[in-house]
Backbone as numpy.savetxt, mean C-alpha at the origin, in Angstrom:
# Nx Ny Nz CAx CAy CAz Cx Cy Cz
1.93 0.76 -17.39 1.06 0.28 -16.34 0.59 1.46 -15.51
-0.52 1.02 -14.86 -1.51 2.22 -13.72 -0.31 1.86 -12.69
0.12 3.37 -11.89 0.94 3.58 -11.21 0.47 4.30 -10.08
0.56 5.01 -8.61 0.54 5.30 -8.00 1.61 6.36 -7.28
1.89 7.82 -7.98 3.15 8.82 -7.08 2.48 9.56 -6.44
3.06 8.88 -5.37 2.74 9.57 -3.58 3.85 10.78 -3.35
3.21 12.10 -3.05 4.03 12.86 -2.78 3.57 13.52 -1.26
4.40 13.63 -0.14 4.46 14.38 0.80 5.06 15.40 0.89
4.32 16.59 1.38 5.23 17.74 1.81 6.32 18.29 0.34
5.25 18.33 -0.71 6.25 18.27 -1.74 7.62 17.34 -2.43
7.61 16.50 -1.15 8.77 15.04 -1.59 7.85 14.24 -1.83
8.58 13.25 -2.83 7.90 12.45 -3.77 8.54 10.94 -3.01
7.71 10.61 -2.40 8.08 9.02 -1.46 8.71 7.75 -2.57
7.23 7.43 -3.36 7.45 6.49 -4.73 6.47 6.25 -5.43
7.10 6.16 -6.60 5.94 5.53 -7.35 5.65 4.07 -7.57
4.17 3.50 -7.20 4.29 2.19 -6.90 2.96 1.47 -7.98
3.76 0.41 -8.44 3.14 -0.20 -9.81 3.71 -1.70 -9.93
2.25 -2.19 -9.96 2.52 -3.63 -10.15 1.99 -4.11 -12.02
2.71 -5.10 -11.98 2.26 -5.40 -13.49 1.15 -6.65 -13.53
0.48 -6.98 -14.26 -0.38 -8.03 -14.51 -1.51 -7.59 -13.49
-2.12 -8.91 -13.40 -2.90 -9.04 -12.21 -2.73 -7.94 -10.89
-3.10 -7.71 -9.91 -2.89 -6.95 -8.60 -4.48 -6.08 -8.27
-4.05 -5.65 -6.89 -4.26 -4.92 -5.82 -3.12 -3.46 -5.34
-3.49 -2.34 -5.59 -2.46 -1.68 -5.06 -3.79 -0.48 -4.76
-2.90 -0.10 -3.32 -3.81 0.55 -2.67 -2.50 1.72 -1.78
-3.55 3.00 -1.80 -2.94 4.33 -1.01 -3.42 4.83 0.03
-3.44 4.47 1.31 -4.32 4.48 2.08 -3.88 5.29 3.56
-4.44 6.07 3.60 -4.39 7.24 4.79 -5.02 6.92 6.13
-4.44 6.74 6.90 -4.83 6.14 8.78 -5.08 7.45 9.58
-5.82 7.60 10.65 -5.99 8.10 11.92 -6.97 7.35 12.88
-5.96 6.70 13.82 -6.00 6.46 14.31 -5.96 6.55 16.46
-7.27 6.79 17.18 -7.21 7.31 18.27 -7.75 6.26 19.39
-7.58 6.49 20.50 -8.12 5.54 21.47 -9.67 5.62 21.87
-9.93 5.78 23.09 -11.74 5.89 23.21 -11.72 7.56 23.36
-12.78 7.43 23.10 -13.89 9.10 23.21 -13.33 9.89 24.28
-12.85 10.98 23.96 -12.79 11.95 25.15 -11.41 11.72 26.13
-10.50 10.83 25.44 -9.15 10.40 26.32 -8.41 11.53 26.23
-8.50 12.61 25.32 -7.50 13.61 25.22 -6.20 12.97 24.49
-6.11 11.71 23.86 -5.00 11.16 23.46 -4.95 11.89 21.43
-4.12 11.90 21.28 -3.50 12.79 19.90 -3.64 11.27 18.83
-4.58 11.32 17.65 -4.47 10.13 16.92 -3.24 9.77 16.23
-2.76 8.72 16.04 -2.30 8.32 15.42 -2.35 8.61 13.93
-1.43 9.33 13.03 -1.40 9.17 11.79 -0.68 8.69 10.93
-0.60 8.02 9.92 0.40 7.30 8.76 -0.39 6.75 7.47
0.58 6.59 6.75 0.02 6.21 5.30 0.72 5.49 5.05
-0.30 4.46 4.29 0.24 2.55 3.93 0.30 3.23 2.11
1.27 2.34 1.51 1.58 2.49 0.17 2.02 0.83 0.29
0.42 0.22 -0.89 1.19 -1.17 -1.07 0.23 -1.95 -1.75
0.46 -3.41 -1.80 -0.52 -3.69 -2.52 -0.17 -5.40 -2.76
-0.66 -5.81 -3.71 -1.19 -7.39 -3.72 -0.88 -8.07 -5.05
0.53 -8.68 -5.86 0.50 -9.26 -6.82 -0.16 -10.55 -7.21
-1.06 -11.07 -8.00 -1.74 -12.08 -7.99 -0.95 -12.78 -9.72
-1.75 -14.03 -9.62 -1.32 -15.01 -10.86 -1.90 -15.95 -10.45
-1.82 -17.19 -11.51 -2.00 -18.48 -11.15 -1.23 -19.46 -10.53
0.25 -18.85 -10.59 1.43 -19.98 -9.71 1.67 -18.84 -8.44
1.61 -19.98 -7.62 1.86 -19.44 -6.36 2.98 -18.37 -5.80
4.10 -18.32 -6.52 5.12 -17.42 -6.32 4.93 -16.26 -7.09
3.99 -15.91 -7.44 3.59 -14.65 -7.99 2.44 -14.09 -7.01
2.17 -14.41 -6.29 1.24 -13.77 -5.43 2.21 -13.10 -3.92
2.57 -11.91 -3.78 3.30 -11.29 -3.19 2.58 -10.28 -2.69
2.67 -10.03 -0.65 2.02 -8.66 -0.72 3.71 -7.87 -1.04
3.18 -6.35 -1.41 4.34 -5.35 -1.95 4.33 -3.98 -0.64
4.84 -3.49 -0.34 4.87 -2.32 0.19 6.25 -1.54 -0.13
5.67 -0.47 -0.54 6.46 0.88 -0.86 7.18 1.89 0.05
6.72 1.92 0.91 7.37 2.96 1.96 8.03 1.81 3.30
9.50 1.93 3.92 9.54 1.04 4.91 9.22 0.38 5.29
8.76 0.68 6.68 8.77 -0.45 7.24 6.88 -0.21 6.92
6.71 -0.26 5.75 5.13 -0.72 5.62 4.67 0.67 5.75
5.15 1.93 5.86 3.97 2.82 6.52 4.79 4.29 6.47
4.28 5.41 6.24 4.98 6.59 6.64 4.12 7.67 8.20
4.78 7.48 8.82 4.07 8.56 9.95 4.17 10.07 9.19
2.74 10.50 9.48 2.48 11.90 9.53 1.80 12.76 10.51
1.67 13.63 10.15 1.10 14.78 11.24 0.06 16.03 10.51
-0.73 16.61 11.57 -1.49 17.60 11.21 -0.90 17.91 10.00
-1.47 18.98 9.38 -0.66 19.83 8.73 -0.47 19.14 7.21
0.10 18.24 7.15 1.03 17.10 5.89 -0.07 17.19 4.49
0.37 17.85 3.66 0.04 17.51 2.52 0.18 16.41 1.31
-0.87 15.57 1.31 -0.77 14.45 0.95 -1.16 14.67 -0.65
-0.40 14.20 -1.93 -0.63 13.89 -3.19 -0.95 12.50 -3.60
-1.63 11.76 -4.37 -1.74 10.86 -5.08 -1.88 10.49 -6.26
-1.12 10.58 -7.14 -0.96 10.72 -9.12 -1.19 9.58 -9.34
-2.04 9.53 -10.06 -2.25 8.30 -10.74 -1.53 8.61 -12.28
-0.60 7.73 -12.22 0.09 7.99 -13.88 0.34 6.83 -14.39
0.73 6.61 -15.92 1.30 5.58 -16.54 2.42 5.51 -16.85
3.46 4.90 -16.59 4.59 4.39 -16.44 5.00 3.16 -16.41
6.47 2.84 -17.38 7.33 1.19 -17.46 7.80 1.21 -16.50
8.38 1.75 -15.26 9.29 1.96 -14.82 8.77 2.67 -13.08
7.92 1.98 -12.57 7.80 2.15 -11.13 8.71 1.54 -10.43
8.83 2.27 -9.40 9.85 2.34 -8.02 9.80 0.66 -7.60
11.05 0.10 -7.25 11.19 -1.00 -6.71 10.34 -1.45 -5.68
9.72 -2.34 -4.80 9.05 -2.63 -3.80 9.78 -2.33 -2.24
9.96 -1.90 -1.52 10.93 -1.85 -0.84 11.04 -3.07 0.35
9.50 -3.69 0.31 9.55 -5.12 1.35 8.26 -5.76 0.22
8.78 -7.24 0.29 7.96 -8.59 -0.41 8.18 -9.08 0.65
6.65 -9.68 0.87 5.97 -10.74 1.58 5.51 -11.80 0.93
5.82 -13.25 0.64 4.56 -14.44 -0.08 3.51 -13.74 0.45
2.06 -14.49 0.04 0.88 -14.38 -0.17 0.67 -15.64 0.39
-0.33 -15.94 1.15 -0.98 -17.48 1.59 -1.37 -18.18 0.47
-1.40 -19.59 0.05 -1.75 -19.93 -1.28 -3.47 -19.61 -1.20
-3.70 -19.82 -2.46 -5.30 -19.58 -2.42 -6.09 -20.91 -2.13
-7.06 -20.62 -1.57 -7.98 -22.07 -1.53 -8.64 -21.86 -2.21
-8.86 -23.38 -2.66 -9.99 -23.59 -3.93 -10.89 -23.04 -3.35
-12.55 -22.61 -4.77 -13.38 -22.00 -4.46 -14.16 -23.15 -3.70
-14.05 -24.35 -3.51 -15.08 -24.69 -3.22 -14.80 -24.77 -1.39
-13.63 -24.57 -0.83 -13.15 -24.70 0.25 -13.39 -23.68 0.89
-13.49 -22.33 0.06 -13.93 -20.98 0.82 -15.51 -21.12 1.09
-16.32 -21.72 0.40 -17.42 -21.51 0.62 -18.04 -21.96 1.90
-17.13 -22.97 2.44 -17.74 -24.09 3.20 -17.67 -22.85 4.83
């Protein structure tokens, strides 16, 4: 399967891989308040993603790093490998998924 190894600072966080169906996403934040506050942004990186299917207990969000997120800073060298691998890193938090609504219920 398409996998995802995130490496910081030369440490290797995880590799994160869903099977079948999914969503998995590597996604880098900075985050700051209004214009000109002098306030220092916020930085962190989300590692996670979205198992899908047709029965409802297969639709799980996944996240890889803690509590959902790794804080970083200036400086941080960020990797992202995309590799193939049986054998990606456990999820470290499962969430259910809301069930899906029929298509005709989204439209309305």
């Amino acid at each position: 399967m398409i996998a995802f190894r995130v490496t910081v600072n030369g440490k290797v966080l995880a590799t994160a891989g869903i099977k079948g169906a999914h969503v998995l996403s590597a996604i880098v934040n900075s985050v700051a308040g209004k214009r000109g506050d002098g306030e220092k942004p916020r930085l962190w990186m989300h590692l996670g993603g979205l198992s899908s299917g047709q029965r409802p207990q297969w639709r799980k969000h996944l996240d890889w790093l803690g509590d959902g997120r790794k804080d970083l800073k200036v400086g941080d060298k960020i990797l992202v490998e995309i590799v193939d691998t049986d054998r990606p890193d456990e999820p470290v938090l499962e969430k259910a998924a809301k069930p899906r609504q029929p298509a005709r219920a989204r439209r309305k």
